[in-house]
PQR file with spaces between the fields and no chain letter, atoms N, CA, C, O and H, PARSE charges and radii, in Angstrom:
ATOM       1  N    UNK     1       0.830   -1.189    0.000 -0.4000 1.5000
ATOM       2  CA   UNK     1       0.000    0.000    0.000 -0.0000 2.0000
ATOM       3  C    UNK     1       0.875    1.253    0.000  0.5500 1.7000
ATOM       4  O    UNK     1       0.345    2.242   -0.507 -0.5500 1.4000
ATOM       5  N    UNK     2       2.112    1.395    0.473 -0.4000 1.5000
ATOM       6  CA   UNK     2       2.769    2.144    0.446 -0.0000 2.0000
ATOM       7  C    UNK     2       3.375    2.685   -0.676  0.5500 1.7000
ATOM       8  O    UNK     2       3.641    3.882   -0.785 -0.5500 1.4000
ATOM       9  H    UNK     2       2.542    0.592    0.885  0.4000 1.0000
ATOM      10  N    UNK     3       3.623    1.752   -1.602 -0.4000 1.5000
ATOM      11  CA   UNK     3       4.078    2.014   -3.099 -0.0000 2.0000
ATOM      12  C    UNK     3       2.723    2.457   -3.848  0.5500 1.7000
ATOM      13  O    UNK     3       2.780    2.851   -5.013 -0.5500 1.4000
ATOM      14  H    UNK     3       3.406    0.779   -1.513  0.4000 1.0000
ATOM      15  N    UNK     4       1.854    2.405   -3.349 -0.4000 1.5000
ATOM      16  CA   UNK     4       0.142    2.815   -4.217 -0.0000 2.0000
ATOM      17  C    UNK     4       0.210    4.245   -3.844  0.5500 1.7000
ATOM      18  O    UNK     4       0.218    5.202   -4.618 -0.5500 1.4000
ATOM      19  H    UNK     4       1.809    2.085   -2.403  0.4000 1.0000
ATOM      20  N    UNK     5       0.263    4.262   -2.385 -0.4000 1.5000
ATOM      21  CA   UNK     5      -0.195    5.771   -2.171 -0.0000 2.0000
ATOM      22  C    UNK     5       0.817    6.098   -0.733  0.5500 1.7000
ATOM      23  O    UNK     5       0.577    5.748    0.422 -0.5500 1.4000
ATOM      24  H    UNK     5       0.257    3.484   -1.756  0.4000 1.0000
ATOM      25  N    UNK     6       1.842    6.776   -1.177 -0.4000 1.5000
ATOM      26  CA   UNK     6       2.905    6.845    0.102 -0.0000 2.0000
ATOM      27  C    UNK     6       2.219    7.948    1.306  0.5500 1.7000
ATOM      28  O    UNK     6       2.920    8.378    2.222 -0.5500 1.4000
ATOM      29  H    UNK     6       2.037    7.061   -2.116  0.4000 1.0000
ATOM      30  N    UNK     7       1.012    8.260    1.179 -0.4000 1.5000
ATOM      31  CA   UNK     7       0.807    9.283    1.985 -0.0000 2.0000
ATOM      32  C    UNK     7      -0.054    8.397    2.754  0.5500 1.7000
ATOM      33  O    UNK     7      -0.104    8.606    3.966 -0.5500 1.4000
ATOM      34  H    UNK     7       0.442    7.911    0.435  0.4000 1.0000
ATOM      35  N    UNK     8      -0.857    7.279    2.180 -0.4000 1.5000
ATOM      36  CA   UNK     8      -1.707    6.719    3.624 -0.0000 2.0000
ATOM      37  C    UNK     8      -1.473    6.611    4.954  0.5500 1.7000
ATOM      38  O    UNK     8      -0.322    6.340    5.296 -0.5500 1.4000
ATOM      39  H    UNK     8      -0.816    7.109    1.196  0.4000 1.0000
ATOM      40  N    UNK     9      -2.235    6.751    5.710 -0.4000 1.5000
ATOM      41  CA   UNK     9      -2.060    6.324    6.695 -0.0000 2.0000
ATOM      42  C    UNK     9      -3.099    5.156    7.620  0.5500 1.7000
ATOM      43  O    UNK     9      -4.275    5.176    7.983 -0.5500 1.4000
ATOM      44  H    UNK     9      -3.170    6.972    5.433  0.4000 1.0000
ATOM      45  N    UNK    10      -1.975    4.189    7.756 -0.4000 1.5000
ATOM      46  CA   UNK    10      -2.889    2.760    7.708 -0.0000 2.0000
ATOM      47  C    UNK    10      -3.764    2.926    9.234  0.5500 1.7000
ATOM      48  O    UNK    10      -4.769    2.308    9.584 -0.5500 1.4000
ATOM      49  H    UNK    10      -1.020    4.173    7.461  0.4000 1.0000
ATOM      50  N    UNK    11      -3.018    3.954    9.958 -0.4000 1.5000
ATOM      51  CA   UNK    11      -4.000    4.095   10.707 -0.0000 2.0000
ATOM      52  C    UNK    11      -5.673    4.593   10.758  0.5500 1.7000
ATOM      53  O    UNK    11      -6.528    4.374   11.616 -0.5500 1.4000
ATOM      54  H    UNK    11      -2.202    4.456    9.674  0.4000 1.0000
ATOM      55  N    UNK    12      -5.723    5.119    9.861 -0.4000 1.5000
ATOM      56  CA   UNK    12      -6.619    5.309    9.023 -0.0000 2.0000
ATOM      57  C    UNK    12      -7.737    4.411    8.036  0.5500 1.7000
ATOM      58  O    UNK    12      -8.945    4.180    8.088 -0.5500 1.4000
ATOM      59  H    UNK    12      -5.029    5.297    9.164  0.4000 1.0000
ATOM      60  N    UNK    13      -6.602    4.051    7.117 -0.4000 1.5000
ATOM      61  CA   UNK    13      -7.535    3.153    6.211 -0.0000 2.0000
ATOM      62  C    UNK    13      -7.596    1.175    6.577  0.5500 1.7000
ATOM      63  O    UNK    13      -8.080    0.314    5.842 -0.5500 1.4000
ATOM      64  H    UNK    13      -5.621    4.239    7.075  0.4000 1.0000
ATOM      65  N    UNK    14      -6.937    0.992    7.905 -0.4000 1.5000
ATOM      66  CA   UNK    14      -7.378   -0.488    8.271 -0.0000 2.0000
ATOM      67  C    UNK    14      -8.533   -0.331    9.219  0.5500 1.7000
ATOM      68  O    UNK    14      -9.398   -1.202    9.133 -0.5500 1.4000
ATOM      69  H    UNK    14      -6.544    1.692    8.502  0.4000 1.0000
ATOM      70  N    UNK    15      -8.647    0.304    9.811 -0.4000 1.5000
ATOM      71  CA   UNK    15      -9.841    0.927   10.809 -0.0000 2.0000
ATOM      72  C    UNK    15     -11.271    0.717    9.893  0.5500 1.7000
ATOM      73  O    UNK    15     -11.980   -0.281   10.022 -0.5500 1.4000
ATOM      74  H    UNK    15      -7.943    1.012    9.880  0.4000 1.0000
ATOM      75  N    UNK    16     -11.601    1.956    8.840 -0.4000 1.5000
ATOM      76  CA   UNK    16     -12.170    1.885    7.346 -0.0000 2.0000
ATOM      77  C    UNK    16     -12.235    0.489    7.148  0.5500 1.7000
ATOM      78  O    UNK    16     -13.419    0.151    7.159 -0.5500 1.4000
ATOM      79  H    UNK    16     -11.025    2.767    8.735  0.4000 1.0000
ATOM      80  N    UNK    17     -11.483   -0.461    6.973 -0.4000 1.5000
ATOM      81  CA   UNK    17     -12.033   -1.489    5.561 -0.0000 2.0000
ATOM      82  C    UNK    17     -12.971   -2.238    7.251  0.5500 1.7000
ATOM      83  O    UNK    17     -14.016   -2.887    7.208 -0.5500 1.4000
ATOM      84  H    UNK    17     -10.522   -0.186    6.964  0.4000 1.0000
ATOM      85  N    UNK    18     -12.293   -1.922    8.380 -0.4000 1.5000
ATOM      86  CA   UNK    18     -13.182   -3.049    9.634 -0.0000 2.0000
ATOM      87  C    UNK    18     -14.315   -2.325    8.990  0.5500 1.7000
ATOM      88  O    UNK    18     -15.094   -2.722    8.124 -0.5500 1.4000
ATOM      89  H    UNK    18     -11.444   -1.395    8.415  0.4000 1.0000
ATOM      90  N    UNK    19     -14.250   -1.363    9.501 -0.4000 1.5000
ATOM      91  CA   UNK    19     -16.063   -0.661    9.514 -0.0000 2.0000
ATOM      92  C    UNK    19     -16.946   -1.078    8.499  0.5500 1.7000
ATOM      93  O    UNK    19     -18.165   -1.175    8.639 -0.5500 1.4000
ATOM      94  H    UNK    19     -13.617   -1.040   10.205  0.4000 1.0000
ATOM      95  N    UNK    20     -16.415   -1.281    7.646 -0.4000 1.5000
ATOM      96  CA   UNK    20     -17.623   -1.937    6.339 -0.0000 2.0000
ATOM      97  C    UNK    20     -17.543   -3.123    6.304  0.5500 1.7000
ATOM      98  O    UNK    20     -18.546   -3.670    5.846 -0.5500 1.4000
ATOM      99  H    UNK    20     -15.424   -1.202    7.533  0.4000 1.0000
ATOM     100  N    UNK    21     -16.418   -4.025    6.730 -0.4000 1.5000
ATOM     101  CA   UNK    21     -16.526   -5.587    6.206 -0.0000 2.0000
ATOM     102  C    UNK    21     -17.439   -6.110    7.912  0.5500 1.7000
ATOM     103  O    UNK    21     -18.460   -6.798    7.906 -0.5500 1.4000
ATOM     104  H    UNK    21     -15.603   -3.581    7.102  0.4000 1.0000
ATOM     105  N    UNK    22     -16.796   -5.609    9.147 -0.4000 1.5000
ATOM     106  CA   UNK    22     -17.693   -6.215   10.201 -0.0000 2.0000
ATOM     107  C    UNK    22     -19.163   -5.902   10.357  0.5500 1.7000
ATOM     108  O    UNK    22     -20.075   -6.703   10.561 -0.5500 1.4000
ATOM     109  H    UNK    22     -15.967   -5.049    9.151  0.4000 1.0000
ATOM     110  N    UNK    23     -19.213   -4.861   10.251 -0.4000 1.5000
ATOM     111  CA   UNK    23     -21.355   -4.981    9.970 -0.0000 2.0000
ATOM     112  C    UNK    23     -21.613   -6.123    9.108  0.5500 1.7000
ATOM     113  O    UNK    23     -22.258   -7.128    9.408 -0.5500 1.4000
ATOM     114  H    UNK    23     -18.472   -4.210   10.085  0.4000 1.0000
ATOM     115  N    UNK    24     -21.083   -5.880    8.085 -0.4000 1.5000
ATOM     116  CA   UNK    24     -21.945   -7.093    7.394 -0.0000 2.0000
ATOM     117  C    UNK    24     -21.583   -8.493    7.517  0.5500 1.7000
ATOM     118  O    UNK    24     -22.401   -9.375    7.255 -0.5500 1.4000
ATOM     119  H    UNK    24     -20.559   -5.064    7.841  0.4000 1.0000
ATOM     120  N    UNK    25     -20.256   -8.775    7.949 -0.4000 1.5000
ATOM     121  CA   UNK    25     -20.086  -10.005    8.265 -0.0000 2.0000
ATOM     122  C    UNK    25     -20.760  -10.413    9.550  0.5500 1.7000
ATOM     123  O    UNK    25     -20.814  -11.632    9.715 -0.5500 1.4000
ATOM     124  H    UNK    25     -19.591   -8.059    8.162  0.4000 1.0000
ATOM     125  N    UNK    26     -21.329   -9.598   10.575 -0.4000 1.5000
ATOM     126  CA   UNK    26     -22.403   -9.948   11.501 -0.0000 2.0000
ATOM     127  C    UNK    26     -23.752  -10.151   11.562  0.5500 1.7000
ATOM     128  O    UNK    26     -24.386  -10.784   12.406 -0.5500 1.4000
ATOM     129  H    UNK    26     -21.285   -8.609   10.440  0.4000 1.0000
ATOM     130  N    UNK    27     -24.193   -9.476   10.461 -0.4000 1.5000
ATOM     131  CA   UNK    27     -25.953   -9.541    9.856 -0.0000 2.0000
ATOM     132  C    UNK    27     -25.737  -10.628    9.086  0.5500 1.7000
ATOM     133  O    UNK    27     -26.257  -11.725    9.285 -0.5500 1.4000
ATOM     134  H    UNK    27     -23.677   -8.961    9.776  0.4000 1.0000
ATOM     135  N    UNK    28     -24.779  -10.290    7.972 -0.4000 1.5000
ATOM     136  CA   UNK    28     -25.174  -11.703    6.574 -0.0000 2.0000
ATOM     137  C    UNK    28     -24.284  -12.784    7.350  0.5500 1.7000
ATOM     138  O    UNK    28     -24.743  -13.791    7.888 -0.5500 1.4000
ATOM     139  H    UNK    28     -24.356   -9.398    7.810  0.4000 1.0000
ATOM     140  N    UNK    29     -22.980  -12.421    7.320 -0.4000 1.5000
ATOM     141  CA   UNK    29     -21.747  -13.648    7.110 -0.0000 2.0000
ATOM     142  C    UNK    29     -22.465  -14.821    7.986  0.5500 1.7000
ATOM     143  O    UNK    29     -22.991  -15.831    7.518 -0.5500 1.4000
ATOM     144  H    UNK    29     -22.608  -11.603    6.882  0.4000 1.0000
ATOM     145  N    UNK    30     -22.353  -14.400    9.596 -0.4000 1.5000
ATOM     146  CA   UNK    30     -22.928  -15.152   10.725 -0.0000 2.0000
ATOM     147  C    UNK    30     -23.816  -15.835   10.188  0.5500 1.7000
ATOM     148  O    UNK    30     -23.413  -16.808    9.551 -0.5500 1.4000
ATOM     149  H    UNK    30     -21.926  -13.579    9.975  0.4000 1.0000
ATOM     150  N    UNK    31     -25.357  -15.583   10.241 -0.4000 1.5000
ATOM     151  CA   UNK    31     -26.087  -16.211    9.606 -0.0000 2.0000
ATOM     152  C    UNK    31     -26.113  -17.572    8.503  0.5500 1.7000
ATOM     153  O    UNK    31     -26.558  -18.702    8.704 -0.5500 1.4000
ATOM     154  H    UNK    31     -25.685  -14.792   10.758  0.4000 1.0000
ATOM     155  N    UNK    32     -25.474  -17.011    7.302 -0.4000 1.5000
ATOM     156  CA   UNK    32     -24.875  -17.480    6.118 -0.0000 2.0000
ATOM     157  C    UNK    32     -24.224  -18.971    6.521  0.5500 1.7000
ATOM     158  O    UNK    32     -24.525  -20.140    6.278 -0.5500 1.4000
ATOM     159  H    UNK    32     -25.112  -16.093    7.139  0.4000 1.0000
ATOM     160  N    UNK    33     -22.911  -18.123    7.453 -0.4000 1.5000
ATOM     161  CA   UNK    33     -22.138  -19.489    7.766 -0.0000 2.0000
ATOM     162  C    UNK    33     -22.534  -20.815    8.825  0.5500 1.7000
ATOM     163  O    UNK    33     -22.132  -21.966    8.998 -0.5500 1.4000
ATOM     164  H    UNK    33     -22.666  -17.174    7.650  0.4000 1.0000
ATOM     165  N    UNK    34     -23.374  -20.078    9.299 -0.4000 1.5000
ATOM     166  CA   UNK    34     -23.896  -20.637   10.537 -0.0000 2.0000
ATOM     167  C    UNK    34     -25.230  -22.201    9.832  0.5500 1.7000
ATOM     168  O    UNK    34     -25.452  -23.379   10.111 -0.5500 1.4000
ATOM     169  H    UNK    34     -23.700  -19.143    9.159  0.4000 1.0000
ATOM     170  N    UNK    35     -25.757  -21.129    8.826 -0.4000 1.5000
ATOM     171  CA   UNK    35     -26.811  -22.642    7.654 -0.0000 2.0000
ATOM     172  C    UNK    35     -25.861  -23.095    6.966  0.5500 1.7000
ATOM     173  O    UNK    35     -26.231  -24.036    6.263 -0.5500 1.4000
ATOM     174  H    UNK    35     -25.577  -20.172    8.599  0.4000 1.0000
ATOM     175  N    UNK    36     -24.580  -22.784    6.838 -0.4000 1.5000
ATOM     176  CA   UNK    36     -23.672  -23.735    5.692 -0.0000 2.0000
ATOM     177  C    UNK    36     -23.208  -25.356    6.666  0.5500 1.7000
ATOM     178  O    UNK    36     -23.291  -26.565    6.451 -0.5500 1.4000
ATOM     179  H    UNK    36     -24.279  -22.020    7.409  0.4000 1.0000
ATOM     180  N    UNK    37     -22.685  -24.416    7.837 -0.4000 1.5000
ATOM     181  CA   UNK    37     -22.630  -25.633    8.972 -0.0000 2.0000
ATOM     182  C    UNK    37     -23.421  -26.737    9.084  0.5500 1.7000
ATOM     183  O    UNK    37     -22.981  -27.879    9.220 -0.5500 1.4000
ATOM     184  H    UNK    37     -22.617  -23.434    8.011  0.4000 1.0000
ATOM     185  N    UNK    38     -24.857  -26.366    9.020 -0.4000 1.5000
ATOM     186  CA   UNK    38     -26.099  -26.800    9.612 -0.0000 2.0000
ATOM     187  C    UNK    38     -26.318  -28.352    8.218  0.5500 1.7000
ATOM     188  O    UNK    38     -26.287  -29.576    8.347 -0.5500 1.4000
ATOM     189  H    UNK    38     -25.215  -25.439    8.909  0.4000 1.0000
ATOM     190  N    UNK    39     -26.478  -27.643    7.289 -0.4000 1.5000
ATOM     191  CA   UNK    39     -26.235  -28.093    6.232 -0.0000 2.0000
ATOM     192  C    UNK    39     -25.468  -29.309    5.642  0.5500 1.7000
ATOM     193  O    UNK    39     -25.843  -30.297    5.011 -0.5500 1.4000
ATOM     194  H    UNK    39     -26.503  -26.648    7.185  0.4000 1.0000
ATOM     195  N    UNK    40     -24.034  -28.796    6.156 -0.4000 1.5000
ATOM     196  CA   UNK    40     -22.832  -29.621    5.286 -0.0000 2.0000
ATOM     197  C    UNK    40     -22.924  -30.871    7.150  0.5500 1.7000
ATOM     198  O    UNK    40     -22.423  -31.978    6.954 -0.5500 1.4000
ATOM     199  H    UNK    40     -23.729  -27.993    6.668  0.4000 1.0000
ATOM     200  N    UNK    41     -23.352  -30.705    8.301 -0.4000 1.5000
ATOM     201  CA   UNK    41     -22.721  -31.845    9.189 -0.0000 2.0000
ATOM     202  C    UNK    41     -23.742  -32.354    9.216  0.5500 1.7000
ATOM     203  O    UNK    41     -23.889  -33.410    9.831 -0.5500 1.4000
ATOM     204  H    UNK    41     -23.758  -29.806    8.461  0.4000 1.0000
């Protein structure tokens, strides 16, 4: 990331990608994975 954009600051943009990927991996993912389990044992 540093060679993309030397000014980031990852303190910044790893914080960012949580905030959008954990909401939804708690409404959908959970769910989702939880009937794949149910399912496949």
């Amino acid at each position: 990331m540093r060679l993309a954009a030397p000014k980031a600051d990852p303190g910044l943009y790893i914080p960012m990608a949580l905030g959008v990927t954990f909401p939804f991996n708690i409404t959908v993912g959970m769910p989702l994975y939880f009937a794949i389990v149910q399912a496949t044992g």
